[in-house]
Backbone bond lengths (Angstrom), bond angles and torsions (degrees), N, CA, C in turn:
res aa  C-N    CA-C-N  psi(-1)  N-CA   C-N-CA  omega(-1)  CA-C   N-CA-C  phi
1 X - - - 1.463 - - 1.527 109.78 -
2 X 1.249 110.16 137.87 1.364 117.92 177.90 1.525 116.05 -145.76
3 X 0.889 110.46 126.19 2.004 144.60 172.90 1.067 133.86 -95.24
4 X 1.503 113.57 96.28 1.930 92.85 -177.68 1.596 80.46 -133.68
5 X 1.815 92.87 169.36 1.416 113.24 -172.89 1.424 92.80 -109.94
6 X 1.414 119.97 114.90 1.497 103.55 176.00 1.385 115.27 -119.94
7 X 1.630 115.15 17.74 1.452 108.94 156.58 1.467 108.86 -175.09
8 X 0.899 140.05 146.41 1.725 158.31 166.89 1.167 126.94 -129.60
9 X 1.196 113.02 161.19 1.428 125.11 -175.75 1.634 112.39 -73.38
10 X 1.599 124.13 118.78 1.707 113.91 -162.84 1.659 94.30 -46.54
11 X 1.370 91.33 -171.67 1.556 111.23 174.29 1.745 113.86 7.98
12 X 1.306 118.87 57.23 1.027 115.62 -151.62 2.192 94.17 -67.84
13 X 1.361 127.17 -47.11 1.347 146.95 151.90 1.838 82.21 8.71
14 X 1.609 91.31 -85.75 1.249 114.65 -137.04 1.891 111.20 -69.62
15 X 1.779 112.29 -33.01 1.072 119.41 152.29 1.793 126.05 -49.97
16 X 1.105 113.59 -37.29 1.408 100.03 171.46 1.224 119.09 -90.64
17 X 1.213 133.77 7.36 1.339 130.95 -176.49 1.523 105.78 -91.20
18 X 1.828 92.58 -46.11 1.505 114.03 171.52 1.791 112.55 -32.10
19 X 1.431 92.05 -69.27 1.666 102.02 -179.98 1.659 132.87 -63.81
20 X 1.790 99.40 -24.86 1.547 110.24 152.54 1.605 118.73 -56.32
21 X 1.283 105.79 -39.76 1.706 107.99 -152.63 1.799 95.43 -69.24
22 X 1.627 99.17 -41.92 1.677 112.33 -178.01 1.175 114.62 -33.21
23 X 1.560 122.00 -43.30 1.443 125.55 -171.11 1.586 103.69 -52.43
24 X 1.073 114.26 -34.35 1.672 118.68 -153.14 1.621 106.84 -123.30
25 X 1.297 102.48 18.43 1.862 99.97 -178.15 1.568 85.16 -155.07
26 X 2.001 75.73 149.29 1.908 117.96 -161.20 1.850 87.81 -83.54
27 X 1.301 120.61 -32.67 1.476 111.46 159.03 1.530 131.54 -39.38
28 X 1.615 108.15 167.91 1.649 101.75 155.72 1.314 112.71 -90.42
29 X 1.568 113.38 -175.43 1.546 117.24 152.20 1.542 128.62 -64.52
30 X 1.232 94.06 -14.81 2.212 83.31 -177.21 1.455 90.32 -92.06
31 X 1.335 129.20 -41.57 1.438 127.74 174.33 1.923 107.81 -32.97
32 X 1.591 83.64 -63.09 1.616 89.89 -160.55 1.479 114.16 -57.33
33 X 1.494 104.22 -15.73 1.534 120.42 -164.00 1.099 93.97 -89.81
34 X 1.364 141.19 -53.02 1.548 140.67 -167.17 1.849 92.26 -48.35
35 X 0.897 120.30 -50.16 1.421 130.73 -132.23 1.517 102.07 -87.87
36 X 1.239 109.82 -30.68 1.499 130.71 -161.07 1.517 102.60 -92.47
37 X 1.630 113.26 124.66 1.467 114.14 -170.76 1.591 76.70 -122.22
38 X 1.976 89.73 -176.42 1.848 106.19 -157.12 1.333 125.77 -69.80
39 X 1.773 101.64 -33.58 1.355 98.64 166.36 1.597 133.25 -83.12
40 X 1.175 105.71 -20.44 1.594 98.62 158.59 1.534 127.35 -70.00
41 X 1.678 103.62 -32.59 2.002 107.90 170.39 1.566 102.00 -63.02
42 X 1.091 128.71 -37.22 1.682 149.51 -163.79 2.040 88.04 -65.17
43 X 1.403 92.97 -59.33 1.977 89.28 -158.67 1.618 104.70 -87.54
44 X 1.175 123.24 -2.29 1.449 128.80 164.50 1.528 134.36 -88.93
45 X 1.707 96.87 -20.69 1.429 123.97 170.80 1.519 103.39 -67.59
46 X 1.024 105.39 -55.50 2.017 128.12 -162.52 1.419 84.82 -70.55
47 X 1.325 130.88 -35.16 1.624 110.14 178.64 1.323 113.48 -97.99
48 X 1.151 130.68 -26.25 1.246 132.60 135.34 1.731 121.33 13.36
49 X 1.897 99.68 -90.42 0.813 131.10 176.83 1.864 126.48 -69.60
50 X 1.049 89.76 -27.19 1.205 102.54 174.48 2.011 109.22 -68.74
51 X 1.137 91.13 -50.26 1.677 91.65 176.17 1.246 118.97 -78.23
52 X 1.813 119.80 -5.35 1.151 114.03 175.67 1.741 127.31 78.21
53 X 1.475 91.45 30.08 1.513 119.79 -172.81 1.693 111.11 -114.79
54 X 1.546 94.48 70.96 1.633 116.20 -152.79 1.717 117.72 -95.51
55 X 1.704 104.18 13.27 1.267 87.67 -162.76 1.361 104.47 -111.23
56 X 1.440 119.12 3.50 1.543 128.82 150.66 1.572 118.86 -33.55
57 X 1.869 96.44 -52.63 1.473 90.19 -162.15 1.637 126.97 -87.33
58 X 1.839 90.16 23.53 1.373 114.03 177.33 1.477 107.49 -71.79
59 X 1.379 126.90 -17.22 1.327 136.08 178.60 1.643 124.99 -71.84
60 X 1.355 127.02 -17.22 1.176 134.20 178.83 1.552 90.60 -118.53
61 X 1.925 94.39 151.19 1.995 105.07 171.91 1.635 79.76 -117.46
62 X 1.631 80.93 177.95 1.819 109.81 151.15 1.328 101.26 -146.17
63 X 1.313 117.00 140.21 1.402 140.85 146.57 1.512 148.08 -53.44
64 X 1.147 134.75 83.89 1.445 110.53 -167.21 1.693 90.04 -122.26
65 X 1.571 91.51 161.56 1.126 126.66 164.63 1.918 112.89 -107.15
66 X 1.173 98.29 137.32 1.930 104.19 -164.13 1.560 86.12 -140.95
67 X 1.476 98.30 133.89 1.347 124.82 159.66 1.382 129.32 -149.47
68 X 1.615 120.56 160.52 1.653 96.59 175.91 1.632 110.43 90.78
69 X 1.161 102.04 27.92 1.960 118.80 -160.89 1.403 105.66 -160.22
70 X 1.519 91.12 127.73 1.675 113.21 179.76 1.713 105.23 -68.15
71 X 1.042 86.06 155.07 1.925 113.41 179.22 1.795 87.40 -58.85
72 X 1.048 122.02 -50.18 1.553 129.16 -173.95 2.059 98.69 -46.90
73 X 1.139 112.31 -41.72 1.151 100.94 -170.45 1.751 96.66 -78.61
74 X 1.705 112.17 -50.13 1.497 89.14 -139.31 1.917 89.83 -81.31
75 X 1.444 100.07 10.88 1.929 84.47 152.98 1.420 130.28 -57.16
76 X 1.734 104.76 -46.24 1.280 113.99 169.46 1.459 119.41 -45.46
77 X 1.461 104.86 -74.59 1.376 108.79 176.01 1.432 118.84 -40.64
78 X 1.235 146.06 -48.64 1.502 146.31 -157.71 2.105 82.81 -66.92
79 X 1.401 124.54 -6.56 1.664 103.34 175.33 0.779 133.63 -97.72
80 X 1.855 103.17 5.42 1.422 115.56 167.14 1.176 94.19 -67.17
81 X 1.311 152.41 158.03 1.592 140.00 171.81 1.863 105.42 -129.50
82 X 1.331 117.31 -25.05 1.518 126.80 160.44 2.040 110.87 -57.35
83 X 1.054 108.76 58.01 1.497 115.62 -158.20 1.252 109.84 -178.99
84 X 1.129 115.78 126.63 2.016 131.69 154.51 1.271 112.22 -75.87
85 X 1.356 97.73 139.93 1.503 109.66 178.02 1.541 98.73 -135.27
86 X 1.642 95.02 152.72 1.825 106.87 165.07 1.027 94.71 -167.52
87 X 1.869 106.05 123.47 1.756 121.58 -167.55 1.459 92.29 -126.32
88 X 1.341 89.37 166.44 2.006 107.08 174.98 1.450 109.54 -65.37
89 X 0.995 105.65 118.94 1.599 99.48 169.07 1.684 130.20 -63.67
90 X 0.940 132.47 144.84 1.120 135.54 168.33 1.602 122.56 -115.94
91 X 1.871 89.35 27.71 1.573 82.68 165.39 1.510 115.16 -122.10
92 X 1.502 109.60 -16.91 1.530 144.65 138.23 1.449 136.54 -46.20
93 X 1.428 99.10 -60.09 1.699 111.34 172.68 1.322 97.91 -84.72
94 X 1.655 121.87 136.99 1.714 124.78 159.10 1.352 80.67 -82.96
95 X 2.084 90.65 161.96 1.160 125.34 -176.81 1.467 110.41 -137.25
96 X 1.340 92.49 51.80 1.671 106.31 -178.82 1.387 131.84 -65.79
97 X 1.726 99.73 -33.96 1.289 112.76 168.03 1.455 106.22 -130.08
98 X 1.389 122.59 71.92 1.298 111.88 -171.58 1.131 118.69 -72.92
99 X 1.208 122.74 174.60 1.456 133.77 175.77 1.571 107.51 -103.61
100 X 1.323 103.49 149.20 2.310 101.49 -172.19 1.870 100.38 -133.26
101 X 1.274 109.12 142.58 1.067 113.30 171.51 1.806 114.16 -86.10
102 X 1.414 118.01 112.56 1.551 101.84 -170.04 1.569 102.55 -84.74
103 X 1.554 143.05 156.63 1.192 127.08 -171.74 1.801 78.04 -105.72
104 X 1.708 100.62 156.77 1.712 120.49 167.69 1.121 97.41 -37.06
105 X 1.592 133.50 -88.45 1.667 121.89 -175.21 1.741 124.76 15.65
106 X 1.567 69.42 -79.35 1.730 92.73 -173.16 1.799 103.70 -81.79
107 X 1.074 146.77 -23.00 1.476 143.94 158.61 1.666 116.14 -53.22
108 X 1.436 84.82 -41.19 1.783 79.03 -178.47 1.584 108.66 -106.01
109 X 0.788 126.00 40.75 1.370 135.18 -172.85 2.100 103.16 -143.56
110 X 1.410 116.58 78.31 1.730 109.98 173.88 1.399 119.51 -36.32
111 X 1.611 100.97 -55.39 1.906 88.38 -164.41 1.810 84.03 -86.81
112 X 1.243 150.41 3.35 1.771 109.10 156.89 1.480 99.06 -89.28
113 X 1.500 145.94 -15.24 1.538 132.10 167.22 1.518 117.43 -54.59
114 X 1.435 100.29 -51.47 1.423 96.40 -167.29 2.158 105.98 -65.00
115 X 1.214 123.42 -38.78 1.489 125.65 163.09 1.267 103.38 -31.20
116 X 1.652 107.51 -64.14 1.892 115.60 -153.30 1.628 103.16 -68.16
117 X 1.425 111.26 -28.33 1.439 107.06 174.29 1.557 113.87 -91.12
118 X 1.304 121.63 24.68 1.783 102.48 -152.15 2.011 59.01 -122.94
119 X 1.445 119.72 -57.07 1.328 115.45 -154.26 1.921 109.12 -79.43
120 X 1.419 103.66 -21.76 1.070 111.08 155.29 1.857 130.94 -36.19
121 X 1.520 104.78 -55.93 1.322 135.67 169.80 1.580 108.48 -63.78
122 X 1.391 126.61 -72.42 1.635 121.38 159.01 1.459 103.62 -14.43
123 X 1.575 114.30 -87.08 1.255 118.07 -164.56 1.963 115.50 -39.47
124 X 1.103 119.05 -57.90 1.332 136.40 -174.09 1.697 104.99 -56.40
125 X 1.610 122.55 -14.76 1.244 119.48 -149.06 1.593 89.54 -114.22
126 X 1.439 100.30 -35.64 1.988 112.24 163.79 1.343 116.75 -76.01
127 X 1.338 122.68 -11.77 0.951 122.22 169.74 1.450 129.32 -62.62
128 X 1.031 79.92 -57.72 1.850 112.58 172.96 1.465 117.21 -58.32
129 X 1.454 109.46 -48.76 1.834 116.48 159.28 1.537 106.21 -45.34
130 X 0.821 139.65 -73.31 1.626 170.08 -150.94 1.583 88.66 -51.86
131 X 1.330 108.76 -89.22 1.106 126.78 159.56 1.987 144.91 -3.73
132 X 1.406 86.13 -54.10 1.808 103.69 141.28 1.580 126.63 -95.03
133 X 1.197 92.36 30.93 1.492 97.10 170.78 1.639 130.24 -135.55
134 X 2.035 88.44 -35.23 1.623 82.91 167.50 1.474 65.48 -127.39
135 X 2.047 90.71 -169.42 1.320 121.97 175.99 1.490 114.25 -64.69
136 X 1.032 120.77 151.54 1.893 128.96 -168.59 1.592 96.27 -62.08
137 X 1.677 126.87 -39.17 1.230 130.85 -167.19 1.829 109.53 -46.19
138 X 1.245 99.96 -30.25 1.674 121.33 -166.62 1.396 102.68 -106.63
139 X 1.289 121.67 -45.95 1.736 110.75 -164.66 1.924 90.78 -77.17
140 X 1.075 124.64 -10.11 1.800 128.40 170.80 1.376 103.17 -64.19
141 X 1.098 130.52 -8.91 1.382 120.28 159.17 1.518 137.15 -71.93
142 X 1.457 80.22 5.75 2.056 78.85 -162.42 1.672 86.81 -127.35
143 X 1.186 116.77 2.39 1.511 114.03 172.54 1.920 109.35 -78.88
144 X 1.278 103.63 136.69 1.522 126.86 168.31 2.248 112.97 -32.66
145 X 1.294 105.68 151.06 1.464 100.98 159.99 1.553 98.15 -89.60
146 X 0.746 140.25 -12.46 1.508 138.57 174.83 1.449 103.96 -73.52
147 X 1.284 141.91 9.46 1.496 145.83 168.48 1.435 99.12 -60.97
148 X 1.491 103.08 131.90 1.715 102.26 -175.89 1.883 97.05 -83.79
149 X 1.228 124.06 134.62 1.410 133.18 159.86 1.564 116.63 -117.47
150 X 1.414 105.32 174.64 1.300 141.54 176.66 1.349 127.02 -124.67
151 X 1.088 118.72 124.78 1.757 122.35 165.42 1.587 102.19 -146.01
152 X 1.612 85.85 -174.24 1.948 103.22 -174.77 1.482 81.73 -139.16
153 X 1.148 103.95 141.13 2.017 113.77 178.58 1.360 88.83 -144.72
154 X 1.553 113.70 130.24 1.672 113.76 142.62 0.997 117.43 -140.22
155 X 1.378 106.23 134.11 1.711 156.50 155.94 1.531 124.15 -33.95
156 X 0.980 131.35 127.44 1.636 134.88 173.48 1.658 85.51 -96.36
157 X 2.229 101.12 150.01 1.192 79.56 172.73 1.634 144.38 -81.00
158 X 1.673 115.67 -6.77 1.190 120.89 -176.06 1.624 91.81 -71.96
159 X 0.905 127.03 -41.43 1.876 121.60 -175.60 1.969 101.51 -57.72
160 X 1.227 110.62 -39.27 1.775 116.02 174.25 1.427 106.75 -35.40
161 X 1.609 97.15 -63.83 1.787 112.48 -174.33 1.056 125.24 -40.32
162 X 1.690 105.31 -50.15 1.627 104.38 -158.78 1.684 81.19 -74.48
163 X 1.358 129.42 -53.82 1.241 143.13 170.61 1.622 106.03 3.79
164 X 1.214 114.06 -79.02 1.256 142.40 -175.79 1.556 132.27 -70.41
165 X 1.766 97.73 -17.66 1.636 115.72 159.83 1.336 104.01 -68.77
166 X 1.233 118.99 -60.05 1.380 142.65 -157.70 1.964 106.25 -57.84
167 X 1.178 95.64 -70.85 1.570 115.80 -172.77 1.728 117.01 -77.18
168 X 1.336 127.13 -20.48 0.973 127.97 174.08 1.571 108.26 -83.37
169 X 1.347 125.09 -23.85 1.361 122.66 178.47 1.857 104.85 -59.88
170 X 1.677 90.14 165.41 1.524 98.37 -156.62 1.624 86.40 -91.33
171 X 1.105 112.04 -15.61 2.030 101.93 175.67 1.553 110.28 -62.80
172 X 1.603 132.74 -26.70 1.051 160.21 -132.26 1.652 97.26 -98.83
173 X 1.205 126.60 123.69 1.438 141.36 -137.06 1.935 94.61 -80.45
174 X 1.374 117.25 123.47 1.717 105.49 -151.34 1.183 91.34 -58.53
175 X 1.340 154.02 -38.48 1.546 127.37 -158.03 1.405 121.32 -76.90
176 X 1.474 100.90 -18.61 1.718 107.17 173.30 1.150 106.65 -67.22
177 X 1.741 113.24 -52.14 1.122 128.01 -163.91 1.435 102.73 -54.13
178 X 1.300 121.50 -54.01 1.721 114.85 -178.98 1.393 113.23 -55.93
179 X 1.031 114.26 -37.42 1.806 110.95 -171.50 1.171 103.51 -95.66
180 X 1.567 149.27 -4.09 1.298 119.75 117.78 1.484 148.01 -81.37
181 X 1.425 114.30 10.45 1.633 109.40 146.40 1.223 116.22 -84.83
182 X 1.205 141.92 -30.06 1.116 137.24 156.46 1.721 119.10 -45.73
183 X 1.349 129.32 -40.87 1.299 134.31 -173.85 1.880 80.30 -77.78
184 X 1.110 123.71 -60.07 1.356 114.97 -163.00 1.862 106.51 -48.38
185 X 1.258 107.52 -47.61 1.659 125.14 -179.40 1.784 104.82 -38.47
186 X 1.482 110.90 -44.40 1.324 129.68 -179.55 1.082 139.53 -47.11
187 X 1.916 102.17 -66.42 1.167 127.32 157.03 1.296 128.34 -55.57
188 X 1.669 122.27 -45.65 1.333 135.33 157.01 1.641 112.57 -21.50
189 X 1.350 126.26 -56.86 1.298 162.67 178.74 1.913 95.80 -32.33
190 X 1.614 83.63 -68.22 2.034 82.77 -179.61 1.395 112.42 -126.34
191 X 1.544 126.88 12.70 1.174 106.97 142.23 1.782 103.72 -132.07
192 X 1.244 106.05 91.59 1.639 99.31 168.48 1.220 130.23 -51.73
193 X 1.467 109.49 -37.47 1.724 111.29 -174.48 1.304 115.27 -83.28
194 X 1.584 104.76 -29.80 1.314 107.19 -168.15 1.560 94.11 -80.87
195 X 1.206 135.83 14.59 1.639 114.80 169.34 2.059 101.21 -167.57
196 X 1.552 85.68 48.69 1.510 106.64 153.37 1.035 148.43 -48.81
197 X 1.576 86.25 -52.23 1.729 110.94 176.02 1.439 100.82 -113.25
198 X 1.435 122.70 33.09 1.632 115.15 168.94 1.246 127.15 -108.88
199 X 1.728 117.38 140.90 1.545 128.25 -125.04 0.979 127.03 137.36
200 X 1.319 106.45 175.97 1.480 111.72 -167.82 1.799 120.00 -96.38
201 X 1.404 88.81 109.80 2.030 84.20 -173.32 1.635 112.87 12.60
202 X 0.815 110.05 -90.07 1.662 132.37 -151.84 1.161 85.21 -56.39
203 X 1.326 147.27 -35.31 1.926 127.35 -167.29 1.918 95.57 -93.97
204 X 1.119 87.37 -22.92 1.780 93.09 -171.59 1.272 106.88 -78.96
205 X 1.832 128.42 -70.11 1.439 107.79 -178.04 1.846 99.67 -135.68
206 X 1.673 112.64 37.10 1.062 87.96 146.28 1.669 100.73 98.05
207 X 1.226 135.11 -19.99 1.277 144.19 164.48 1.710 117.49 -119.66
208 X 1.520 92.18 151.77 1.394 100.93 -172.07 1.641 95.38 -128.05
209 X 1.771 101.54 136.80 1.609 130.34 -178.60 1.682 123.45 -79.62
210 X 1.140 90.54 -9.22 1.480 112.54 -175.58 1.271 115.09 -59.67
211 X 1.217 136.16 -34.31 1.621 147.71 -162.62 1.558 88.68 63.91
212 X 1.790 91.52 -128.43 1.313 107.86 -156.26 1.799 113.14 -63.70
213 X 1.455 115.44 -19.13 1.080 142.25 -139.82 1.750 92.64 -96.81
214 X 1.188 123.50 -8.34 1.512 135.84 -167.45 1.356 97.36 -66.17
215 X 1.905 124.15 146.00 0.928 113.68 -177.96 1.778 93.27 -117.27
216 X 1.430 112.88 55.27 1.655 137.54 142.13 1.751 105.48 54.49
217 X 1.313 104.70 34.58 1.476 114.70 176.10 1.728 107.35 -86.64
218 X 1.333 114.86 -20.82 1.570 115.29 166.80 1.412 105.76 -129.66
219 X 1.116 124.34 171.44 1.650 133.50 -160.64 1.558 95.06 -111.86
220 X 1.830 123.97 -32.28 1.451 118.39 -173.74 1.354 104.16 -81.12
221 X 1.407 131.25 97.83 1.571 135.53 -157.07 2.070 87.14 -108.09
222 X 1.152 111.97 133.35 1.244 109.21 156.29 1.477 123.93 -124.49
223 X 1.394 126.85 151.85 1.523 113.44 -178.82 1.766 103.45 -119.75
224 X 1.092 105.17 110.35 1.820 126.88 -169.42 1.735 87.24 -38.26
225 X 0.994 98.35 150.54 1.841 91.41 157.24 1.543 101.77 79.04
């Protein structure tokens, strides 16, 4: 799996504070922005967020590029729906010799590897029959969710959050789960404040949303609703 951040909004901190402050000042935003240094965007953000006054930070994206990840994941992901996506095609790209994501299960387990790679190989070998026969658009049907892909998705940051509640929890399917602490690892990088407290309930403040469904890592269990 691989994660890179390959573009954001500059001073992303300092842009949303900018556009918070607007609500409440006879100024503009480039005014307010000239004017506005890090630790005041820094202690207005944190209150910001704290009150849950989240639709500022709809104003800055981030970019990533993701590779090294099964179709199984970026199913998940395409449900964030506050988000752009653009994946490899597989009606364009052959998948003659594809590449497969194996999950731990089956890695640490010999006699289910040697299956996942023996049927792995079947599949890839029908593929390829298929393939010189109809168009790739159609013989892509008989390919695995374990097909390794690629996309670029970007995120606004209030869409990050829920992002990062959601997917960083330990109920949260492990391959998502890795490629969003890692996206979280990222962002941290150039906006620290703005994703301080981002995560999964229970590492963040200590309660879990799950109800009954909690996998009992905190004792303050709440059920939404």
């Amino acid at each position: 799996m691989k994660a890179v951040l390959i573009s954001y909004t500059e001073q992303p901190e300092k842009k949303v504070a900018a556009a918070a402050r607007l609500c409440y000042s006879p100024i503009g935003a480039q005014e307010i922005l000239d004017e506005l240094d890090q630790t005041t965007a820094e202690n207005f953000l944190r209150k910001l967020i704290a009150l849950g006054h989240l639709s500022p930070l709809e104003h800055v994206s981030f970019t990533f590029a993701i590779e090294g990840v099964s179709r199984v994941l970026s199913h998940q992901m395409v449900r964030h729906r506050i988000a752009s996506y653009s994946q490899k095609s597989q009606r364009y790209v052959s998948e003659h010799e594809f590449e497969y994501v194996i999950p731990p299960a089956v890695k640490n387990n010999p006699a289910a590897l040697e299956v996942y790679k023996e049927k792995m190989a079947v599949i890839a070998s029908a593929y390829s029959e298929l393939a010189g026969m109809i168009p790739k658009e159609d013989a892509r049907y008989l390919l695995p969710s374990a097909c390794e892909t690629k996309f670029v998705c970007t995120f606004n940051a209030r869409s990050l959050l829920n992002f990062f509640e959601h997917r960083c929890c330990q109920r949260a399917q492990w391959e998502i789960r890795g490629l969003a602490k890692e996206m979280l690892r990222l962002v941290r990088a150039v906006a620290p404040t703005m994703f301080e407290k981002a995560g999964a309930a229970c590492d963040v403040y200590g309660i879990c949303y799950e109800g009954k469904m909690s996998c009992g890592r905190v004792k303050n269990i709440i059920t939404r609703g």
